[in-house]
VEXNU-35855 format. One line per field, with one value per residue: chain; residue number from 1; y, z, x of N, C-alpha, C, CB in turn. Coordinates in steps of 0.02 Angstrom, whole numbers, plus 50000, padded with zeros to 5 digits. Glycine has a CB too. Layout:
BEGIN
ch: [A_...]
i: [NUM_...]
n_yy: [Y_...]
n_zz: [Z_...]
n_xx: [X_...]
ca_yy: [Y_...]
ca_zz: [Z_...]
ca_xx: [X_...]
c_yy: [Y_...]
c_zz: [Z_...]
c_xx: [X_...]
cb_yy: [Y_...]
cb_zz: [Z_...]
cb_xx: [X_...]
***
This chain:
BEGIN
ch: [A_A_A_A_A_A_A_A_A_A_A_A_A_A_A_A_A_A_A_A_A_A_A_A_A_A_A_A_A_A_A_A_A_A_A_A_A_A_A_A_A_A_A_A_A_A_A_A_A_A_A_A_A_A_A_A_A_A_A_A_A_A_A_A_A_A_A_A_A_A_A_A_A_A_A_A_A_A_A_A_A_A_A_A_A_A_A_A_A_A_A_A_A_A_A_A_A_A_A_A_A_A_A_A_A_A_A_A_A_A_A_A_A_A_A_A_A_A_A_A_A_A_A_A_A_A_A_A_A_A_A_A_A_A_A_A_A_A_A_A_A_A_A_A_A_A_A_A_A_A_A_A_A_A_A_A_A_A_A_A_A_A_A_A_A_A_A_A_A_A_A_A_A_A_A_A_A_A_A_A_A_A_A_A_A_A_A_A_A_A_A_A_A_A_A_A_A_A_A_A_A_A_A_A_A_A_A_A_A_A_A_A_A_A_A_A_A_A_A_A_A_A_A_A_A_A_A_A_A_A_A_A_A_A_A_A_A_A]
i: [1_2_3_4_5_6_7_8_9_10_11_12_13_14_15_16_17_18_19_20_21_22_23_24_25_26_27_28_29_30_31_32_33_34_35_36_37_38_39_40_41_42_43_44_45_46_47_48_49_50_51_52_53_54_55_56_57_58_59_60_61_62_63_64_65_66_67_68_69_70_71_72_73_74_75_76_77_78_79_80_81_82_83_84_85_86_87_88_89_90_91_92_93_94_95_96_97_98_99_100_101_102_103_104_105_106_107_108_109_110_111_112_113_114_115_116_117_118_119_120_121_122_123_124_125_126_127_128_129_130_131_132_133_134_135_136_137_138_139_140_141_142_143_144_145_146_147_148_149_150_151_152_153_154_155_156_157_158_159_160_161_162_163_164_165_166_167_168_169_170_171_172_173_174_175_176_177_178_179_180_181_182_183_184_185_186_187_188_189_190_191_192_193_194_195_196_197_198_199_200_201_202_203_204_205_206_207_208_209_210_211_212_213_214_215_216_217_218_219_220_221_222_223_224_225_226_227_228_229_230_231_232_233_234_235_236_237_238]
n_yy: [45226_45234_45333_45285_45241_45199_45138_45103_45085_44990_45014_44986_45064_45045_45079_45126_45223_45144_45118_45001_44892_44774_44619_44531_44358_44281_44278_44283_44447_44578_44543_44405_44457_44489_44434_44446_44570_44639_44612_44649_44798_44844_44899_44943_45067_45000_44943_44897_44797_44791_44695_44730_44697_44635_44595_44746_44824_44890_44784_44653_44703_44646_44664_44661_44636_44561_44642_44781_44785_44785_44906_45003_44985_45046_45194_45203_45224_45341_45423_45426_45485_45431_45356_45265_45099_44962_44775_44624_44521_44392_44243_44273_44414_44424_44403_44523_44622_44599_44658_44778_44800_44767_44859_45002_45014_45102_45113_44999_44962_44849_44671_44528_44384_44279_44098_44151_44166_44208_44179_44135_44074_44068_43995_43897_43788_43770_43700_43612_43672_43625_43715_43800_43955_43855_43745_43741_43703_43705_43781_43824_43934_43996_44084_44139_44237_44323_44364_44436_44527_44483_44474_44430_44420_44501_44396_44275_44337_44341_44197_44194_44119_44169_44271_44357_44329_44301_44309_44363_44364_44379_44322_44440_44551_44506_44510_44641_44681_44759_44763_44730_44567_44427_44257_44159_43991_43874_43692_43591_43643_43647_43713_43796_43718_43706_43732_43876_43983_43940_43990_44116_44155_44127_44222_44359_44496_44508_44442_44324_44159_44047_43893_43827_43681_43537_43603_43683_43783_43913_43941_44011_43999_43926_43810_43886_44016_44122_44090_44130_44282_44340_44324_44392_44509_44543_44546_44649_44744_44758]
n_zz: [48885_48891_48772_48753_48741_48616_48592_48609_48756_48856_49031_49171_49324_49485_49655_49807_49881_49923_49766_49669_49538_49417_49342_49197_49110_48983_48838_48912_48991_49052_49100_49176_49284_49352_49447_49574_49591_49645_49816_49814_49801_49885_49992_49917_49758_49615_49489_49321_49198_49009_48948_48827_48658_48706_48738_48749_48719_48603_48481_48461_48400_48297_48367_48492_48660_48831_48923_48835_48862_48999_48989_48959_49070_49118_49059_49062_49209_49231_49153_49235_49334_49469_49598_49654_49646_49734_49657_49561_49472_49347_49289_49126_49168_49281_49256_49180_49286_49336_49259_49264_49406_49414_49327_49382_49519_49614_49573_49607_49778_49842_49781_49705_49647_49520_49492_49401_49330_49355_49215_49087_48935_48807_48674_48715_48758_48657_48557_48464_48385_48436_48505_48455_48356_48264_48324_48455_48564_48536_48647_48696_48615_48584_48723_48699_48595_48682_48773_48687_48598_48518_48404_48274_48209_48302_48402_48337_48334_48464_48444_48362_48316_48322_48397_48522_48675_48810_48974_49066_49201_49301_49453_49547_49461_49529_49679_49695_49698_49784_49853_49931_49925_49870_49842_49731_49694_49609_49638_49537_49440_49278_49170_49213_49330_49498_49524_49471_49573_49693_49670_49648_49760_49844_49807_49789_49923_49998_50026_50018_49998_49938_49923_49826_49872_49749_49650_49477_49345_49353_49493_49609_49575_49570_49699_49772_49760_49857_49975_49921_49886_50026_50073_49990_50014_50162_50157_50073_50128_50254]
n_xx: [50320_50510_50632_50788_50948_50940_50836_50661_50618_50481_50379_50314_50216_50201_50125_50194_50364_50526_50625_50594_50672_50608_50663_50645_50641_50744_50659_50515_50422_50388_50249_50272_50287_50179_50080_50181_50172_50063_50097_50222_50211_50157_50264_50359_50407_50348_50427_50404_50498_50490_50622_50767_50712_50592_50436_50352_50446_50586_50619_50747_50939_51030_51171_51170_51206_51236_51278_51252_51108_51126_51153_51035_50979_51028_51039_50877_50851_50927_50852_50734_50768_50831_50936_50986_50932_50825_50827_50755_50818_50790_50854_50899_50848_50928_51067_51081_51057_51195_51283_51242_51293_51417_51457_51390_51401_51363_51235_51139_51053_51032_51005_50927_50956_50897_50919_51045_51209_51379_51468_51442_51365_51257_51240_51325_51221_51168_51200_51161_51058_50949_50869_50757_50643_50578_50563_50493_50375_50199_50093_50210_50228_50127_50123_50236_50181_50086_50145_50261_50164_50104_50218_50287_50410_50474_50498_50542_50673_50744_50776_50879_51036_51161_51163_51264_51232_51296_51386_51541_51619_51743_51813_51896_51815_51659_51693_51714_51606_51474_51354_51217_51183_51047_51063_50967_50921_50870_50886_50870_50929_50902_50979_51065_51138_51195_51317_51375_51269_51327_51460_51454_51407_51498_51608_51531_51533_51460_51327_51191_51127_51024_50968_50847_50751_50715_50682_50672_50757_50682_50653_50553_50413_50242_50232_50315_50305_50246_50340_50434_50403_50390_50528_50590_50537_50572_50710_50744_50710_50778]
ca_yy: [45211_45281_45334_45293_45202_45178_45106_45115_45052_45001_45012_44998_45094_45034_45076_45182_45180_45155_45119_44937_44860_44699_44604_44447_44323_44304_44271_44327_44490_44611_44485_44380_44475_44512_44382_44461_44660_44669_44607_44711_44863_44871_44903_44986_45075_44943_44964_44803_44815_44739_44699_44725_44638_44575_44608_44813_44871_44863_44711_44645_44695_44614_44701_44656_44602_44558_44740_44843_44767_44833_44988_45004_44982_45144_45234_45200_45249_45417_45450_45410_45507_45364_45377_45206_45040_44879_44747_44585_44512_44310_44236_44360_44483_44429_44411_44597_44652_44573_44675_44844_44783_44780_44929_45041_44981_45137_45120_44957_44972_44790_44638_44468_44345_44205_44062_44179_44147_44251_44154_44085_44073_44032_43956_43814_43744_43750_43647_43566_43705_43629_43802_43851_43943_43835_43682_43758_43656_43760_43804_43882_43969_44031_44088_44205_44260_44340_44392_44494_44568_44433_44501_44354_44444_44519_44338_44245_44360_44312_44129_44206_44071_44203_44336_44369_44304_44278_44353_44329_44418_44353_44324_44496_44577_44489_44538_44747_44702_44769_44778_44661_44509_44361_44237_44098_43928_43787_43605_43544_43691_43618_43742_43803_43674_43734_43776_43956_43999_43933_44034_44193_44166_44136_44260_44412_44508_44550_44398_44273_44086_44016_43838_43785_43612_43516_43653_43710_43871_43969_43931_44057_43984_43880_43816_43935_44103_44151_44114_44191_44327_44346_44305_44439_44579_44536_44561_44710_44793_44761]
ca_zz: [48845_48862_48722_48785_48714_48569_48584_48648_48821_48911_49070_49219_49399_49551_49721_49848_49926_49882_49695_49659_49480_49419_49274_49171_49094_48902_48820_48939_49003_49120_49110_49213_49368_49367_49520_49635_49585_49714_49884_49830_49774_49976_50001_49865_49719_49564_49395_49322_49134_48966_48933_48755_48644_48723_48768_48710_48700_48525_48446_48459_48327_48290_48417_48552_48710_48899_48933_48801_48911_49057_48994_48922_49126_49153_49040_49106_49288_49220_49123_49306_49424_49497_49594_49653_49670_49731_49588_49574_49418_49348_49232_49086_49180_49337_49213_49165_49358_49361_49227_49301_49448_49410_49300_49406_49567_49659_49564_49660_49825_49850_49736_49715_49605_49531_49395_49373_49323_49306_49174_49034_48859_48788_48621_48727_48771_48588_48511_48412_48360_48441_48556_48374_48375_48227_48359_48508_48575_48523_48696_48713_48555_48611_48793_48680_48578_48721_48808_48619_48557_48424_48332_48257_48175_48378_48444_48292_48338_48501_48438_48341_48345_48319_48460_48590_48751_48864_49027_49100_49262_49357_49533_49544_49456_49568_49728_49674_49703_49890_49860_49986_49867_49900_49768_49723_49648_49607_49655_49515_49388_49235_49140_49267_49392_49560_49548_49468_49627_49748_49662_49650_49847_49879_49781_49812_49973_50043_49999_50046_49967_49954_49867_49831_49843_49735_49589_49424_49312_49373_49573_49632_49532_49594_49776_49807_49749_49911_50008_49877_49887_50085_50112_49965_50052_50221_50151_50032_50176_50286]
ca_xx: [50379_50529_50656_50848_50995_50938_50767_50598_50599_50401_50389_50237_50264_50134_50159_50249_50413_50588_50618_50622_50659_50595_50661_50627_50694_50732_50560_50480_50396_50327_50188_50305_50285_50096_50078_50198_50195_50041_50119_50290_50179_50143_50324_50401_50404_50377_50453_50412_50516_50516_50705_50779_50694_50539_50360_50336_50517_50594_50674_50829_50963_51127_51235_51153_51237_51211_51316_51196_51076_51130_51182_50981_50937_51079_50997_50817_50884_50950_50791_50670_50820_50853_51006_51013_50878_50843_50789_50764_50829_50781_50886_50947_50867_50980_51134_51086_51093_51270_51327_51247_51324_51479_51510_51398_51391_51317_51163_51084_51065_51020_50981_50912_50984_50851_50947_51082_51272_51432_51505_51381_51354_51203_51273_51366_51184_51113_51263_51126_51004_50892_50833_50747_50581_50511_50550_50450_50290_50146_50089_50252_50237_50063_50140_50284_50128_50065_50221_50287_50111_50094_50255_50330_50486_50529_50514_50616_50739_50758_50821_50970_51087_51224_51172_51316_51209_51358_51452_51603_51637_51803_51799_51888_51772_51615_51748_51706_51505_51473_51296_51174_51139_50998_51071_50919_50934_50854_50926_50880_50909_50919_51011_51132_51157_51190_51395_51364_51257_51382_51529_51415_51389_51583_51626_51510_51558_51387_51263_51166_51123_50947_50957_50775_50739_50641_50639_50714_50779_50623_50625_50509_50333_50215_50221_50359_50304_50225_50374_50485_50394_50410_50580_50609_50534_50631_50780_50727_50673_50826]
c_yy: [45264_45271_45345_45243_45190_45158_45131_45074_45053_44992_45037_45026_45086_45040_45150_45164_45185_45122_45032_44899_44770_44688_44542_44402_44299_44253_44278_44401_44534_44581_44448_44387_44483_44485_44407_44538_44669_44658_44674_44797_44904_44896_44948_45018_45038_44958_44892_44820_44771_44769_44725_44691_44579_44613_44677_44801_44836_44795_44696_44673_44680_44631_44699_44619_44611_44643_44795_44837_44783_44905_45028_45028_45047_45193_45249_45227_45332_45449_45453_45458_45479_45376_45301_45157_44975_44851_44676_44569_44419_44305_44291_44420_44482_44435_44488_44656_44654_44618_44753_44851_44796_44844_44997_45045_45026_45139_45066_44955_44894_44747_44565_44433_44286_44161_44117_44164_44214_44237_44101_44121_44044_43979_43888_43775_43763_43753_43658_43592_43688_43670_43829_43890_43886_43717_43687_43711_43719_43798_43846_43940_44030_44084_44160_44242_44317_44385_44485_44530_44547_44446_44453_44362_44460_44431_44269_44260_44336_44229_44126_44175_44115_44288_44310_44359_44256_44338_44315_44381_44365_44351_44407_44555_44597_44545_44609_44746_44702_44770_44708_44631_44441_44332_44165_44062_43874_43739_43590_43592_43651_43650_43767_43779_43711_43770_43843_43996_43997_43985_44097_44195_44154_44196_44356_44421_44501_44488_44316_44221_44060_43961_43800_43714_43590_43574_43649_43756_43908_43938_43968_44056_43920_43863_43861_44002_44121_44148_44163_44260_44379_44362_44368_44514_44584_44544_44612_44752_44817_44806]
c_zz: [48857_48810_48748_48736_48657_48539_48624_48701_48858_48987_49127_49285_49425_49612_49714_49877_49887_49791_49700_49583_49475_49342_49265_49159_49027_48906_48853_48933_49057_49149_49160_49300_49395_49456_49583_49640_49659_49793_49866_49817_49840_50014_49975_49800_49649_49504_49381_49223_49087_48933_48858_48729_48654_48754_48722_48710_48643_48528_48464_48404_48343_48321_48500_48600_48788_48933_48910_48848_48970_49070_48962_49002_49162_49144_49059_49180_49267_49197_49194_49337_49449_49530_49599_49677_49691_49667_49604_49511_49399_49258_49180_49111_49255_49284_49211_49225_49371_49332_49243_49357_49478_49385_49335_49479_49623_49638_49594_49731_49862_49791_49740_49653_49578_49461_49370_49387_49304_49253_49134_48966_48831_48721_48638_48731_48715_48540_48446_48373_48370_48479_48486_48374_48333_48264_48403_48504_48543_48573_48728_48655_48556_48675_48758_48618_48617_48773_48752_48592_48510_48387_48345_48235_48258_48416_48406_48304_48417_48499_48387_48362_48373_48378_48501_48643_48782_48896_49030_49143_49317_49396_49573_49530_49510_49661_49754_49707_49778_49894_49890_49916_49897_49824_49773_49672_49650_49610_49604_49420_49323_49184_49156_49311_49450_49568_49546_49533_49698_49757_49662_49746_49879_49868_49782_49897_50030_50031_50034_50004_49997_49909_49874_49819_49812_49653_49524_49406_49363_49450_49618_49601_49586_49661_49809_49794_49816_49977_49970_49909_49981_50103_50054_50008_50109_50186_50106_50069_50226_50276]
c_xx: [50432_50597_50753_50897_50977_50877_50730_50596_50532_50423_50327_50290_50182_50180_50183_50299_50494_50601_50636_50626_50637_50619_50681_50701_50696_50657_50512_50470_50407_50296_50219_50272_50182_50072_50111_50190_50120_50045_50193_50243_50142_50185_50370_50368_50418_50400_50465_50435_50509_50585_50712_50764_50660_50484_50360_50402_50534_50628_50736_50840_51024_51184_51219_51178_51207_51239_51279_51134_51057_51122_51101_50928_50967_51023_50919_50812_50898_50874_50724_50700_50784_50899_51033_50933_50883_50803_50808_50775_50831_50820_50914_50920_50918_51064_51138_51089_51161_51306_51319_51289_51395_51522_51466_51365_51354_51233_51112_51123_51084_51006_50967_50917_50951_50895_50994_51159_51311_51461_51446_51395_51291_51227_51285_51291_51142_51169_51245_51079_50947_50830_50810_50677_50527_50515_50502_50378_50240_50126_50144_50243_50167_50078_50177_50233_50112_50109_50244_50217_50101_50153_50291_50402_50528_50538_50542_50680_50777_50796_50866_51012_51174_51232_51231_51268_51265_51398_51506_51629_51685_51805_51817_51848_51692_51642_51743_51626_51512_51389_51243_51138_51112_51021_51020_50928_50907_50890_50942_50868_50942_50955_51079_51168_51149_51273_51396_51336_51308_51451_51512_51413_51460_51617_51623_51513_51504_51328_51253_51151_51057_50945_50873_50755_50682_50633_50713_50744_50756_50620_50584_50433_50310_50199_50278_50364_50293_50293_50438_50479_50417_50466_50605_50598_50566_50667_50778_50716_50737_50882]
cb_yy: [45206_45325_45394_45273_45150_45143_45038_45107_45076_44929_45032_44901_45202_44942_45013_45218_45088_45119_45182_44896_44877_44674_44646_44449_44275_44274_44216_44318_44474_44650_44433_44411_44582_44458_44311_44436_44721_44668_44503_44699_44841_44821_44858_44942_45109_44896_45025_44732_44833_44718_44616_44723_44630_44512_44619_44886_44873_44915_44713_44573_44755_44625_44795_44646_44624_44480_44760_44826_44737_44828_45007_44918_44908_45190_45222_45135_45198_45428_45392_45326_45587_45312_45436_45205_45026_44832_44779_44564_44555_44274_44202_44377_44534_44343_44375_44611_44615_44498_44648_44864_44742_44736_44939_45078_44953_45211_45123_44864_45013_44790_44650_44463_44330_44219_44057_44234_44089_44268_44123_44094_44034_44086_43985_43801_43740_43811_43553_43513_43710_43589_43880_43793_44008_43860_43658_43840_43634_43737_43763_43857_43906_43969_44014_44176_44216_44292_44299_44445_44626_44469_44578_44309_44540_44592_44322_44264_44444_44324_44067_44263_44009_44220_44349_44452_44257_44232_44368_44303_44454_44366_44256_44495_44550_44389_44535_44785_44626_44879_44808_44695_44480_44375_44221_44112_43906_43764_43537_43478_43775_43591_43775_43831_43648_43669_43762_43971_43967_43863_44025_44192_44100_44083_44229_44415_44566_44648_44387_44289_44034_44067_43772_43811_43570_43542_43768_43710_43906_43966_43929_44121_43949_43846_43739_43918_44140_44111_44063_44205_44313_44307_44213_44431_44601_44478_44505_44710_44751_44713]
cb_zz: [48770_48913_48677_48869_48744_48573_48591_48611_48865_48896_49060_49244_49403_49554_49733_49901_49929_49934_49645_49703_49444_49440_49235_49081_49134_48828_48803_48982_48999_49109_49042_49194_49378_49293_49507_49649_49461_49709_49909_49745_49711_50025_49991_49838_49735_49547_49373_49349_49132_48908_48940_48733_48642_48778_48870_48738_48758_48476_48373_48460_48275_48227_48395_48551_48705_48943_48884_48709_48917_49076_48923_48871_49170_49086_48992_49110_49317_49151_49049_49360_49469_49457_49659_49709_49626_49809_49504_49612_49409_49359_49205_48988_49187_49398_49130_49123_49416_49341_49158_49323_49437_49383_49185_49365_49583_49664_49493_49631_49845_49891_49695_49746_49629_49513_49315_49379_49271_49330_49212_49058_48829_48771_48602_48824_48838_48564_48522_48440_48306_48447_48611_48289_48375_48093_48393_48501_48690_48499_48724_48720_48485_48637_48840_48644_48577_48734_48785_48536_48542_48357_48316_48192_48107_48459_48483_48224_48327_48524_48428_48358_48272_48226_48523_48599_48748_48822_49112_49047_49307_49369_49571_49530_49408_49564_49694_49545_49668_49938_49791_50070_49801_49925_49742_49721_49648_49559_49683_49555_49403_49220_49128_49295_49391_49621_49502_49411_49629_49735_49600_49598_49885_49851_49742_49783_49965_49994_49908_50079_49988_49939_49879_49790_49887_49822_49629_49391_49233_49321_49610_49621_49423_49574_49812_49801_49695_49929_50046_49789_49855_50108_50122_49906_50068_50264_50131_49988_50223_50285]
cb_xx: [50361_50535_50609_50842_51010_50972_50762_50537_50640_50328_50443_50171_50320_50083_50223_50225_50381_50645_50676_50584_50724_50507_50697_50580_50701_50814_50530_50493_50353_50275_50166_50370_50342_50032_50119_50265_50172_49990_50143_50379_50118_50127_50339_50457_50417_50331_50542_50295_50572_50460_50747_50821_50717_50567_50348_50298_50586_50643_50693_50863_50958_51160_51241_51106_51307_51251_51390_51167_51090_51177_51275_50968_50942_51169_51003_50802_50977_51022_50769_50661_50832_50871_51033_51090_50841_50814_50820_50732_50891_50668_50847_50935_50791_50970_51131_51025_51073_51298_51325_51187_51315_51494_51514_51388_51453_51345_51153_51067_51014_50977_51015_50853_51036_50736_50864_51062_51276_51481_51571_51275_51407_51143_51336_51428_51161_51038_51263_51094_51005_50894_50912_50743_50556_50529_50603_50434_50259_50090_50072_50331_50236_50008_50190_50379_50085_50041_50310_50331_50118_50021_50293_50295_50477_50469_50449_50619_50734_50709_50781_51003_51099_51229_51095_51356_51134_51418_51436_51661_51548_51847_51859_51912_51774_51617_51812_51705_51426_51519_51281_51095_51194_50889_51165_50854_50987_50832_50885_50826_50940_50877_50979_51132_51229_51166_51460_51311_51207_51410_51571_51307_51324_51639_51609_51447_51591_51351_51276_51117_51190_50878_51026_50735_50745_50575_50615_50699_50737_50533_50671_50542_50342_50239_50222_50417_50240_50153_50389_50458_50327_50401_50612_50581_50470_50649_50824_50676_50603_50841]
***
């Protein structure tokens, strides 16, 4: 654990090599990565994290934003000397790359982009309240069980209708990122579509475009972890 910004940040390290971060995606984990940390752990140095507000690290609280977020992954970097890493970041934890990204752009060297947007809001896609936890299937409800350490108050909080979960990074802004980016997307992402990826890959100076066919949000599970994983370390390596 360590003790930065504000909170208790967890955090695992396997491997040798250059420093590589890994991070989730909301309600998720650490746990997340378990599956790939031992092919990258041949390669690099892993730091596989739980974000704000999920798995060990403390709770959310009411001020929480995609920026504190970032600035949670500064602080963690200063506390390792760190000077700069690659990381791969999925969903809010790719949002939370974007926003290190941008405001301190020498700290990743490289990065890989999975289901992530410059311009989102979570709010717009739960109109209806229906993203609630006391809607959740049970099997999901069992899954963020397991993820949070049983604590039911840290993973209520997570479906705060009224959290700030939203960027907005201007093409200018994106324009500033020089840092080698692999941006990944599902076809058939059901949360993001496919435009956000496209404009992240027009937009950023240095990056590449991987549209996965056939998949969703999460494009890197299932029959496509193993090349995920592959085509990640080629270009992590490069």
């Amino acid at each position: 654990m360590a003790t930065i910004n504000g909170i208790e940040m967890h955090y695992e390290v396997r491997g040798k090599g250059e420093p590589l971060l890994l991070l989730h995606g909301w309600t998720q984990s650490s746990r997340f990565w378990e599956d790939y940390i031992p092919e990258f752990a041949k390669h690099f140095q892993v730091y596989a994290l739980d974000l704000r507000g999920h798995g060990k690290t403390s709770a959310l609280t009411p001020e929480f934003t995609i920026e504190k977020s970032s600035e949670d992954i500064l602080a963690l970097l200063e506390y390792l000397n760190l000077e700069s890493v690659k990381a791969i970041g999925l969903s809010f934890g790719g949002l939370t790359l974007l926003e290190l990204a941008k405001s301190n752009p020498e700290k990743i060297a490289s990065m890989i982009l999975i289901g992530a947007s410059h311009n989102y809001n979570g709010a717009d896609n739960n109109m209806d309240d229906s993203f609630s936890y006391e809607n959740l299937p049970d099997a999901f409800k069992e899954e963020l069980k397991l993820n949070h350490q049983n604590d039911e108050v840290k993973i209520k909080a997570l479906f705060d209708p009224n959290l700030n979960y939203q960027i907005n990074l201007g093409k200018e802004a994106l324009e500033d990122i020089h840092a080698k980016t692999l941006i990944i997307n599902g076809d058939r992402d059901e949360i993001l579509g496919i435009d956000p990826a496209v404009t992240l890959h027009e937009s950023l100076p240095n990056s590449e475009l991987w549209i996965v066919p056939g998949t969703g949000h999460i494009a890197i599970v299932e029959l496509n972890k193993n090349s995920f994983i592959t085509k990640s370390i080629q270009f992590l390596k490069q």
